[in-house]
N, CA and C atoms as a LAMMPS dump frame, in Angstrom:
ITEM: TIMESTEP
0
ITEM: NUMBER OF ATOMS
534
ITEM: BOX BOUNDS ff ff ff
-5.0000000000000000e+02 5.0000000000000000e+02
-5.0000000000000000e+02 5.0000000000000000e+02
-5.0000000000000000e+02 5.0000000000000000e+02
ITEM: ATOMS id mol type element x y z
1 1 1 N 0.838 -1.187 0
2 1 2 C 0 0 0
3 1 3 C 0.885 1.254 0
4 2 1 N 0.517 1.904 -0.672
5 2 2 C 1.331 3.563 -0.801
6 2 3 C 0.918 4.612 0.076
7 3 1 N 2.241 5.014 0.483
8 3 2 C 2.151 5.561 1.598
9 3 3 C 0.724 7.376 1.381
10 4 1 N -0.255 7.683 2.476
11 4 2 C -0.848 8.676 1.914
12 4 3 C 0.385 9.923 2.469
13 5 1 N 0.234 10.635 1.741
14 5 2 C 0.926 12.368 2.484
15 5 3 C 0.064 12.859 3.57
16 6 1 N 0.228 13.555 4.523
17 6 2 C -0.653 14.796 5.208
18 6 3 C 0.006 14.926 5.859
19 7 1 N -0.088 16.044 6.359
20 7 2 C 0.703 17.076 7.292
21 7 3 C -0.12 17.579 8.494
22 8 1 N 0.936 16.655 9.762
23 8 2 C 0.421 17.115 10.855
24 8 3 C 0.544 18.671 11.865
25 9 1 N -0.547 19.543 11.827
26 9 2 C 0.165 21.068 11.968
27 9 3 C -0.127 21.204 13.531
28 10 1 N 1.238 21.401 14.488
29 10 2 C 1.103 21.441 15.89
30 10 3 C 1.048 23.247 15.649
31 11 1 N 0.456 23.29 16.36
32 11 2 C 0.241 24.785 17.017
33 11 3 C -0.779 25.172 18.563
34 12 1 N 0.486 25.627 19.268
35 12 2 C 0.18 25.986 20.359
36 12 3 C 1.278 27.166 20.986
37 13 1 N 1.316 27.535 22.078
38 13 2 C 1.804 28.854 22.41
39 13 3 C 3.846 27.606 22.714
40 14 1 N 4.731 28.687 23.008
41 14 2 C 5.887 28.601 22.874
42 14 3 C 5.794 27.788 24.359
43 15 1 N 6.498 26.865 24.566
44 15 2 C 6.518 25.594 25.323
45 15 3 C 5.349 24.761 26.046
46 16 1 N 4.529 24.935 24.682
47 16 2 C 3.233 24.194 25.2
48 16 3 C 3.472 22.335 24.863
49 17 1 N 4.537 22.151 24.348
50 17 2 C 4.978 20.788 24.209
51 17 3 C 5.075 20.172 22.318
52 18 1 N 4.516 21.115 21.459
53 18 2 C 4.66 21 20.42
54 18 3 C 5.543 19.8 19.372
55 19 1 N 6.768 20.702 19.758
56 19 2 C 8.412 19.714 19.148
57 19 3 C 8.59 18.635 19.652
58 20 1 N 8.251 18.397 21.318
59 20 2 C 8.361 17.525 21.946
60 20 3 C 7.954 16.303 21.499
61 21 1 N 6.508 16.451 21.27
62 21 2 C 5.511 15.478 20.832
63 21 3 C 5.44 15.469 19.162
64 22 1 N 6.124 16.134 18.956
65 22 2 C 6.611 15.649 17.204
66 22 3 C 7.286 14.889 17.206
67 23 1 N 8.676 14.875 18.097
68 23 2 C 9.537 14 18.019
69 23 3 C 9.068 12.458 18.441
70 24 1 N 8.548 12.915 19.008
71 24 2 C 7.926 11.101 19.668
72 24 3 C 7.28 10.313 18.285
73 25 1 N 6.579 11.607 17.617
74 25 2 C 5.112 10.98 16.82
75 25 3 C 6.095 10.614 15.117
76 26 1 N 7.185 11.77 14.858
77 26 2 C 7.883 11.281 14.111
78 26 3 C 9.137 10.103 14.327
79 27 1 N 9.305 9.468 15.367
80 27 2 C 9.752 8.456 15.724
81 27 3 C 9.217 7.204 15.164
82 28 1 N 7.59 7.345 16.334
83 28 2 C 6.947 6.175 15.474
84 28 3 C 6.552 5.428 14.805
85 29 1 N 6.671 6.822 13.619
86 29 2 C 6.141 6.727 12.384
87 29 3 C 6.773 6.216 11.347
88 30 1 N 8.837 6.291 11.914
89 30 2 C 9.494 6.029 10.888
90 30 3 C 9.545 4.62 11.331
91 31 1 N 9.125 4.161 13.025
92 31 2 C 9.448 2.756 13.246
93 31 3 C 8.099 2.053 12.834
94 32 1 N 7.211 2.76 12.038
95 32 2 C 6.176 1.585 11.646
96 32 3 C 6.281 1.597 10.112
97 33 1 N 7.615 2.368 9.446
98 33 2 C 8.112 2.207 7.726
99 33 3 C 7.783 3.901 7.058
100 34 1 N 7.562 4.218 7.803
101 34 2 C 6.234 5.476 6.758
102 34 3 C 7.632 6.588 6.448
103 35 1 N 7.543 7.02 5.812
104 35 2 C 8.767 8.469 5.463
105 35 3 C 7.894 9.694 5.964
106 36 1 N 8.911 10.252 6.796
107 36 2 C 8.695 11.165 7.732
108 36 3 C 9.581 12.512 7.684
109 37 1 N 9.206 14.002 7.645
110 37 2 C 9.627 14.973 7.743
111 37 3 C 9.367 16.076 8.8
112 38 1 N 10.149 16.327 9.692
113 38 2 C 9.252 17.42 10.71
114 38 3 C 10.132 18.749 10.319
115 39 1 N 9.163 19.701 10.282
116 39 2 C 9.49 21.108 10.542
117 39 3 C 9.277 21.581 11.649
118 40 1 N 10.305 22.622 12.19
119 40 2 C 10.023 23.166 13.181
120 40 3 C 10.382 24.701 13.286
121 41 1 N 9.802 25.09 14.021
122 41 2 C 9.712 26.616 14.071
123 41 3 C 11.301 27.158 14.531
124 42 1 N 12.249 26.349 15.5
125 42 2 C 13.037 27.042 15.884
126 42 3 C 14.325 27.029 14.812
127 43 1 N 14.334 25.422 14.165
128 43 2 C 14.619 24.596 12.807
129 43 3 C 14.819 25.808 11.48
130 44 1 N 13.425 25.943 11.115
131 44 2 C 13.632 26.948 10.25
132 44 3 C 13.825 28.195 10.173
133 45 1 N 13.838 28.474 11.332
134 45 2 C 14.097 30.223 11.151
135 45 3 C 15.647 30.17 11.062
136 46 1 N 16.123 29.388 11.422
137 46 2 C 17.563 29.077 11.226
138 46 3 C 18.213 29.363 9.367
139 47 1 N 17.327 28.719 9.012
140 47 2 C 17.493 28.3 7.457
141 47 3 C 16.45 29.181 6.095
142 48 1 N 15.918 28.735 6.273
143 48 2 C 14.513 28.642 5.291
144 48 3 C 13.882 30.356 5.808
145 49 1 N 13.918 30.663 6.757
146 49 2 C 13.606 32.039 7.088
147 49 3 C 13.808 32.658 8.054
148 50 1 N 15.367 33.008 8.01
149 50 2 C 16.113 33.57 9.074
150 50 3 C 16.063 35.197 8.531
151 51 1 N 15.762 35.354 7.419
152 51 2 C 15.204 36.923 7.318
153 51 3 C 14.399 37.423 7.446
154 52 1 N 13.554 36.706 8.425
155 52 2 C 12.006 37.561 8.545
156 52 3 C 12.649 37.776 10.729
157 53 1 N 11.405 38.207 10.996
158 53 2 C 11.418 38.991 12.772
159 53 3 C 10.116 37.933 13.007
160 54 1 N 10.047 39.044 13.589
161 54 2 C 8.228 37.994 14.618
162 54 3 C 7.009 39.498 14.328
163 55 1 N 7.007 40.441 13.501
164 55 2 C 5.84 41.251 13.307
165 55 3 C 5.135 39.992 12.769
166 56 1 N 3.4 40.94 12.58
167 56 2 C 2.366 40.272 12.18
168 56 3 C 2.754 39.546 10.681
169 57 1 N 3.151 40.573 9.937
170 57 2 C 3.927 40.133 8.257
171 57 3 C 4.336 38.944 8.373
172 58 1 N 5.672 39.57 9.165
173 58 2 C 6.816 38.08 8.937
174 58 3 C 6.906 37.167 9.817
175 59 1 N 5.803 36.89 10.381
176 59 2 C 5.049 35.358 10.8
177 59 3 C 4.391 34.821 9.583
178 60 1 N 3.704 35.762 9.41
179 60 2 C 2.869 35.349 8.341
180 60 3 C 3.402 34.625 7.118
181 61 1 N 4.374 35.73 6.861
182 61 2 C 5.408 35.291 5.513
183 61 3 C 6.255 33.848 6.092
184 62 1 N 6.879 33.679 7.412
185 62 2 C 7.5 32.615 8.017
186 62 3 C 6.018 31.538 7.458
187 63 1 N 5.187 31.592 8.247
188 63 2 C 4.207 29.866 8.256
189 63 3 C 3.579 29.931 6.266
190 64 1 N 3.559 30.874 5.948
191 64 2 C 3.452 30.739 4.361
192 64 3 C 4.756 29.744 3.263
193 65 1 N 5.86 30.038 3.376
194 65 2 C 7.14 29.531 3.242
195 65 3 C 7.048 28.078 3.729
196 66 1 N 6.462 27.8 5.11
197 66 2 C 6.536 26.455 5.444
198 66 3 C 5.369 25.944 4.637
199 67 1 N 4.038 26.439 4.793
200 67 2 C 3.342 25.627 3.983
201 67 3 C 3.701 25.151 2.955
202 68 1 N 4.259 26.386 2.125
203 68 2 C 4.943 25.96 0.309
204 68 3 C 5.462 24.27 0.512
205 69 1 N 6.609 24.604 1.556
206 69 2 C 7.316 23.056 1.805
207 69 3 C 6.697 21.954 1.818
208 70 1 N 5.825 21.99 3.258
209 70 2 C 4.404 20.742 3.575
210 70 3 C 3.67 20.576 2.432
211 71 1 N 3.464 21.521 1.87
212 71 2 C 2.181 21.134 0.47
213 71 3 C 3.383 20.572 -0.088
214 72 1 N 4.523 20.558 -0.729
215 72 2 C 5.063 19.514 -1.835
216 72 3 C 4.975 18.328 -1.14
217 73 1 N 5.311 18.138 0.378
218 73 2 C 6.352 16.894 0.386
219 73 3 C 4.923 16.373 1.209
220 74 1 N 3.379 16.786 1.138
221 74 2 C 2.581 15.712 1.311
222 74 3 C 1.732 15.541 0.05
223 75 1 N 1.928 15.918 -1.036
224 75 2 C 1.944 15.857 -2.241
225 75 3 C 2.364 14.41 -2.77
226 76 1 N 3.951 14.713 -1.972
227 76 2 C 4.55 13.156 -2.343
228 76 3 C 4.707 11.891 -1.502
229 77 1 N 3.434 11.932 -0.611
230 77 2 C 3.657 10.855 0.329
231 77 3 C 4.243 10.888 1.625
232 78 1 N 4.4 11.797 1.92
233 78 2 C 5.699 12.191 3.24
234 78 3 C 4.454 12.37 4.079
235 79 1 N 4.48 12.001 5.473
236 79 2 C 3.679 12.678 6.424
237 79 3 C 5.141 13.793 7.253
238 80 1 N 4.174 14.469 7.068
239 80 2 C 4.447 16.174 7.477
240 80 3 C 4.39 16.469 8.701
241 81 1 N 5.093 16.438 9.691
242 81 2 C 5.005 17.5 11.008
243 81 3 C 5.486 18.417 11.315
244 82 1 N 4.647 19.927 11.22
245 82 2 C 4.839 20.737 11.759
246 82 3 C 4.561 21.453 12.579
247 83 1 N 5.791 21.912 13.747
248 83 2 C 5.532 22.506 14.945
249 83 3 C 5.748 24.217 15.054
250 84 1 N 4.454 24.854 15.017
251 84 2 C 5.176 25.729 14.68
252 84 3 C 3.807 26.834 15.754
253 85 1 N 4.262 27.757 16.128
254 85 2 C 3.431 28.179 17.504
255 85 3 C 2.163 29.252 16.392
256 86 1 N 2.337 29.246 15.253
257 86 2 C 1.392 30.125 14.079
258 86 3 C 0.176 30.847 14.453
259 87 1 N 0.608 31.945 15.328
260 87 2 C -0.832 32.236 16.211
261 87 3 C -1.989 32.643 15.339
262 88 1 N -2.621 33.027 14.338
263 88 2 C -3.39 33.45 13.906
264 88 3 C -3.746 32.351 12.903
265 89 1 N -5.417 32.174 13.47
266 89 2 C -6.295 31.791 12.584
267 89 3 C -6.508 31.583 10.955
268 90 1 N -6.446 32.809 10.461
269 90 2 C -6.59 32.947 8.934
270 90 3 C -4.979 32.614 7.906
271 91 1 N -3.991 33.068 8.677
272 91 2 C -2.965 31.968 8.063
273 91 3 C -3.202 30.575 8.536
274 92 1 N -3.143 30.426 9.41
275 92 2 C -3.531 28.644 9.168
276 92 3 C -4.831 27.924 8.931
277 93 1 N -5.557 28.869 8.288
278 93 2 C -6.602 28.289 7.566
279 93 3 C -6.4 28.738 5.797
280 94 1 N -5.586 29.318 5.391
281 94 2 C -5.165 29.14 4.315
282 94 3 C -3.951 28.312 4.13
283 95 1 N -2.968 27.94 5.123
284 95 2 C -2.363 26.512 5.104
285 95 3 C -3.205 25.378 4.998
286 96 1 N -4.036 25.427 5.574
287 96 2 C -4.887 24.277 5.512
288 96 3 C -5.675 23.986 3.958
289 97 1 N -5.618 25.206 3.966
290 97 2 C -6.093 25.229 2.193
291 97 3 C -5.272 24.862 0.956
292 98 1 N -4.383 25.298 1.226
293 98 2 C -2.773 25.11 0.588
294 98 3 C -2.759 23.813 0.652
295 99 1 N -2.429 23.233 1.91
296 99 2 C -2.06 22.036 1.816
297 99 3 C -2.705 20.388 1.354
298 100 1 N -4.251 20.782 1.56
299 100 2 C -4.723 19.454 1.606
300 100 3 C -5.335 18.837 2.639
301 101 1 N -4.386 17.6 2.47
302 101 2 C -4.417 16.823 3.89
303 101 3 C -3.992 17.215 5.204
304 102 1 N -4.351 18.217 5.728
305 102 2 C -3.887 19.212 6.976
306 102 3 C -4.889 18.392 7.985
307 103 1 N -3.792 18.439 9.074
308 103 2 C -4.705 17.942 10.455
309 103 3 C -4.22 19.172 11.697
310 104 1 N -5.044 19.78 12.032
311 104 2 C -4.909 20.778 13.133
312 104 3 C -4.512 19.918 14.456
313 105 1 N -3.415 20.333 15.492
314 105 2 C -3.36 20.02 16.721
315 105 3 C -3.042 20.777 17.249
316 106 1 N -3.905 21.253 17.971
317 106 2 C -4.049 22.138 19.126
318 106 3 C -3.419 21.899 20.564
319 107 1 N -1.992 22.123 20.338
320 107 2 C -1.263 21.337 21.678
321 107 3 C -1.775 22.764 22.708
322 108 1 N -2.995 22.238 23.691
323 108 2 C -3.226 23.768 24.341
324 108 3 C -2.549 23.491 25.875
325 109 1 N -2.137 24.722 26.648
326 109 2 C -1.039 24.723 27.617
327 109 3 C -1.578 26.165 27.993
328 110 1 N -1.794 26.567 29.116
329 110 2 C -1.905 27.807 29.776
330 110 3 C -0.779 28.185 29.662
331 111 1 N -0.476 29.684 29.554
332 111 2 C 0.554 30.395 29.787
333 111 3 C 1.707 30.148 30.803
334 112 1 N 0.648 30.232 31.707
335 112 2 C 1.614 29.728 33.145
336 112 3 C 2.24 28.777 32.922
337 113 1 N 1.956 27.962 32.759
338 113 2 C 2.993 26.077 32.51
339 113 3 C 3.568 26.711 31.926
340 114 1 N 3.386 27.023 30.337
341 114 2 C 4.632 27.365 29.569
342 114 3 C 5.513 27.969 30.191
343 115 1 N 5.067 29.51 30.955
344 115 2 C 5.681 29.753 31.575
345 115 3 C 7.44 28.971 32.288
346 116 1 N 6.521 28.407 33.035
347 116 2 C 7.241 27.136 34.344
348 116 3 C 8.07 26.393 33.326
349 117 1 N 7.498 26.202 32.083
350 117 2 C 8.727 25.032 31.459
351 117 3 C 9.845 25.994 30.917
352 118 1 N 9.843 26.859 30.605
353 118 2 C 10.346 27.607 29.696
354 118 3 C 12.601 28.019 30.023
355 119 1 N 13.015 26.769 29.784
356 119 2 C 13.984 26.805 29.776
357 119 3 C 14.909 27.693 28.733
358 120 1 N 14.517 28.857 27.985
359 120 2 C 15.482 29.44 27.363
360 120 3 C 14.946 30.852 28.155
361 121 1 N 14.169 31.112 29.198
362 121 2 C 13.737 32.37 30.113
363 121 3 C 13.229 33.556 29.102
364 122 1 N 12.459 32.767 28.141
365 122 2 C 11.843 34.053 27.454
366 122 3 C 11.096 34.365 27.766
367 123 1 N 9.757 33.596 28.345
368 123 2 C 8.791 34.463 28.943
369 123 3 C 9.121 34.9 30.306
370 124 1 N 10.241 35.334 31.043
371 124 2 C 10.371 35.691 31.845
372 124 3 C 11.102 37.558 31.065
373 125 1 N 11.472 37.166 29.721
374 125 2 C 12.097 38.484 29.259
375 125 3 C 10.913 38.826 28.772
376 126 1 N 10.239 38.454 28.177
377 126 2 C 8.693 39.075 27.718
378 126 3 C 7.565 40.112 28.881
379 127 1 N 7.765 38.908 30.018
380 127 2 C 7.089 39.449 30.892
381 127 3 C 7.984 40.823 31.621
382 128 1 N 9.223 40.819 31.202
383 128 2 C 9.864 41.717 32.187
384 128 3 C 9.514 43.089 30.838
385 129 1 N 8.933 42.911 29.697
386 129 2 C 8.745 44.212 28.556
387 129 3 C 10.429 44.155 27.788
388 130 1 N 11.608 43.129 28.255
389 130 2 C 12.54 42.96 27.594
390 130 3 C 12.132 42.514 25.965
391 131 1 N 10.999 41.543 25.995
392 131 2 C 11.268 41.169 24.363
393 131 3 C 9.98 40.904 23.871
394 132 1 N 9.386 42.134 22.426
395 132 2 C 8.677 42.674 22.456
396 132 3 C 7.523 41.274 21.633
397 133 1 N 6.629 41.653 21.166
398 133 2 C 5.611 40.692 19.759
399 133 3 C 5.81 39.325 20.604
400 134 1 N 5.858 39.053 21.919
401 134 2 C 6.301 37.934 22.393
402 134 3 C 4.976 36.878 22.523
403 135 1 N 4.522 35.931 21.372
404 135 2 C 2.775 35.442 21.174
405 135 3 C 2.721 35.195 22.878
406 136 1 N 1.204 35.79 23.149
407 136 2 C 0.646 35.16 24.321
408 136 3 C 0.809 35.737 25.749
409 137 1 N 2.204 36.545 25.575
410 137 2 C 2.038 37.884 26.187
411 137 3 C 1.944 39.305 25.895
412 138 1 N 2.778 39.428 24.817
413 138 2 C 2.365 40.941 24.124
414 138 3 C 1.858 40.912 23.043
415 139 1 N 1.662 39.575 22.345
416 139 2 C 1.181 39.358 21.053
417 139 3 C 0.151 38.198 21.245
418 140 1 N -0.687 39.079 20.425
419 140 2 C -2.214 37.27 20.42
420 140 3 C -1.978 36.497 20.049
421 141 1 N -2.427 35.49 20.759
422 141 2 C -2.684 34.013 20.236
423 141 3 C -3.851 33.229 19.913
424 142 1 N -4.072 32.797 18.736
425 142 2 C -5.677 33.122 18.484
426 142 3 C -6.089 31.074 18.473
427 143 1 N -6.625 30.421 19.239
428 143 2 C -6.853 29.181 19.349
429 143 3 C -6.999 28.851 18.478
430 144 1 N -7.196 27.923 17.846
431 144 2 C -7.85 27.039 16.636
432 144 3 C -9.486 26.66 17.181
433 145 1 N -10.387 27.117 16.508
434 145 2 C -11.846 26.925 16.507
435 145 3 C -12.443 25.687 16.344
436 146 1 N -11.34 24.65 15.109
437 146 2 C -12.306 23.109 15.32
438 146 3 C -10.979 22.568 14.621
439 147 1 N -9.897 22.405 15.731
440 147 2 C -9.247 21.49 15.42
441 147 3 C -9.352 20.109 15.058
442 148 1 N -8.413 18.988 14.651
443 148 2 C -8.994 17.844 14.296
444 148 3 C -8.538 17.408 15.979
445 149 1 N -7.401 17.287 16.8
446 149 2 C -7.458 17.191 17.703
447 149 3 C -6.532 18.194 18.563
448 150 1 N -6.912 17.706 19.847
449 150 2 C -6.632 18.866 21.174
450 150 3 C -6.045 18.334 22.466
451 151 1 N -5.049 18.462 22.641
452 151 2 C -3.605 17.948 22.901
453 151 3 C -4 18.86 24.574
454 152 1 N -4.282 18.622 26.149
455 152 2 C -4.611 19.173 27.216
456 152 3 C -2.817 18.888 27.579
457 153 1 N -2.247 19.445 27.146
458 153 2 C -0.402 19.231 27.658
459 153 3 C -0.082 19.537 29.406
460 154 1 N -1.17 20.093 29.73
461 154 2 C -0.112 20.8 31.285
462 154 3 C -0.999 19.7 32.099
463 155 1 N -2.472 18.457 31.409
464 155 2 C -3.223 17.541 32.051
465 155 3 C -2.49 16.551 31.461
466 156 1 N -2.115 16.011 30.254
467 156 2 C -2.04 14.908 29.446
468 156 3 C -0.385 14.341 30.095
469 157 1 N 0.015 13.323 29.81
470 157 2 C 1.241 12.844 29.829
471 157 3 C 1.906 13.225 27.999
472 158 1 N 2.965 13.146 27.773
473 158 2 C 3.312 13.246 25.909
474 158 3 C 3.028 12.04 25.621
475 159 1 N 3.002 10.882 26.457
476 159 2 C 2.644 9.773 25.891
477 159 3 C 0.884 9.55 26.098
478 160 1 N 0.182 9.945 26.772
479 160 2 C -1.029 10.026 26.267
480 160 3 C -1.726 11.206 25.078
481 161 1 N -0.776 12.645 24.806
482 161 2 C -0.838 13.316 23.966
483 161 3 C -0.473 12.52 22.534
484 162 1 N 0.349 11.83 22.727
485 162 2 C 1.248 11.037 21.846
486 162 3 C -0.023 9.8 20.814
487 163 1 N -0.416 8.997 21.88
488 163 2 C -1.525 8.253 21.918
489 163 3 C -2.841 8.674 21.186
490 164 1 N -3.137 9.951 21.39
491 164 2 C -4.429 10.622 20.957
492 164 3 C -3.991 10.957 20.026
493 165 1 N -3.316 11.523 18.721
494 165 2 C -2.712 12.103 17.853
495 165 3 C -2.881 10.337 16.889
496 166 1 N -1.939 9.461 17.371
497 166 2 C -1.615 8.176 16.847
498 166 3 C -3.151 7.569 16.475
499 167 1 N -3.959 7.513 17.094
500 167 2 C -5.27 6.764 17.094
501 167 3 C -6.336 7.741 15.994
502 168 1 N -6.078 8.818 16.007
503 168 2 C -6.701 9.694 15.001
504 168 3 C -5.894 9.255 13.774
505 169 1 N -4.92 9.497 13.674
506 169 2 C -4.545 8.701 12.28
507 169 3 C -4.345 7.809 11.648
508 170 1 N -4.742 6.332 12.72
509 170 2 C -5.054 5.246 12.689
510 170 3 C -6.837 4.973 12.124
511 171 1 N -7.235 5.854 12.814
512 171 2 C -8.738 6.274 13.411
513 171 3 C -9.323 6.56 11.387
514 172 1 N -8.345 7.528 11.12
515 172 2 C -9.029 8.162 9.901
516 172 3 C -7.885 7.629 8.515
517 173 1 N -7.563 6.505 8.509
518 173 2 C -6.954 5.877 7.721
519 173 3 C -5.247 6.213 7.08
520 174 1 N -5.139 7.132 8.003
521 174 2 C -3.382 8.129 7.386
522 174 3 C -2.09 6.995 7.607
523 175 1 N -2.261 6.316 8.894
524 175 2 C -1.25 4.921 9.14
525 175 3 C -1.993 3.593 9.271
526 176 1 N -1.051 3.102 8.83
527 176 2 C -1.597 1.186 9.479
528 176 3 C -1.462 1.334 10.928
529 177 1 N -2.512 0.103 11.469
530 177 2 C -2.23 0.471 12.786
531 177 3 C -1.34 -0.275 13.292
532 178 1 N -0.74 -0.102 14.516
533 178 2 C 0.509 -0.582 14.902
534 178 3 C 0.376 -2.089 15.169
């Protein structure tokens, strides 16, 4: 059977567990045969769009650029994960358009946790007015309205986040099941 493409799109606020639970889910995926690609937000700004900032634009222009990517390579069979914190609604509902086979995950996490996890102390520079467009404290973060699923990270274990993600795409025919 040939493998289908779709692209799994994590979005949630900056250490709501996102990458984390990519890595697990793109693990699995390569240990059950499937060809696997993850993008990630901290990944590409490195590369692919290290000339844009964090205004409203060049987010915008950042998760546009990634879609381009995800739409080829689930085009060609690749399941797609991307983690990417894309706060606004109407770009990622024209990714979703772009792409196809798009599955929304709503890894949701109160501020606070993120907060508490937040080992590079940015929301502690955000909150101090050190660093500005920072999503979720000085900049909105706009939920996803009807995700396909919804990831409770600061309730869930990553392996029951992990679990719920896996069974939806078991669930709706994207993998064999394990």
């Amino acid at each position: 059977m040939e493998q289908k493409g779709f692209t799994l799109w994590f979005t949630g606020l900056s250490g709501s567990g996102k990458t984390a639970m990519a890595k697990v889910i793109a693990q699995e995926l390569r240990a059950r045969g499937l060809k696997v690609e993850r993008l990630d937000g901290d990944i590409v700004r490195q590369s692919l769009t290290r000339d844009l900032g964090f205004s409203k634009e060049d987010r915008d222009k950042n998760i546009e650029r990634v879609t381009f990517v995800a739409k080829l390579l689930t085009r060609n069979g690749v399941a797609v994960l991307c983690s990417f914190i894309s706060p606004y609604r109407e770009r990622r509902a024209k990714s979703r358009e772009e792409i196809g086979e798009f599955i929304e995950v709503y890894v949701e996490c109160p501020v606070e946790v993120c907060a508490q996890r937040d080992v590079k102390g940015l929301y502690a520079k955000a909150f101090a007015g050190e660093i500005q467009n920072f999503t979720g404290v000085s900049d909105p973060y706009e939920p996803p309205e009807n995700p396909e699923i919804v990831c409770h990270t600061a309730e869930e274990t990553i392996e029951e986040s992990v679990a719920k993600v896996l069974g939806y795409l078991e669930e709706h025919g994207y993998i064999p099941p394990a």
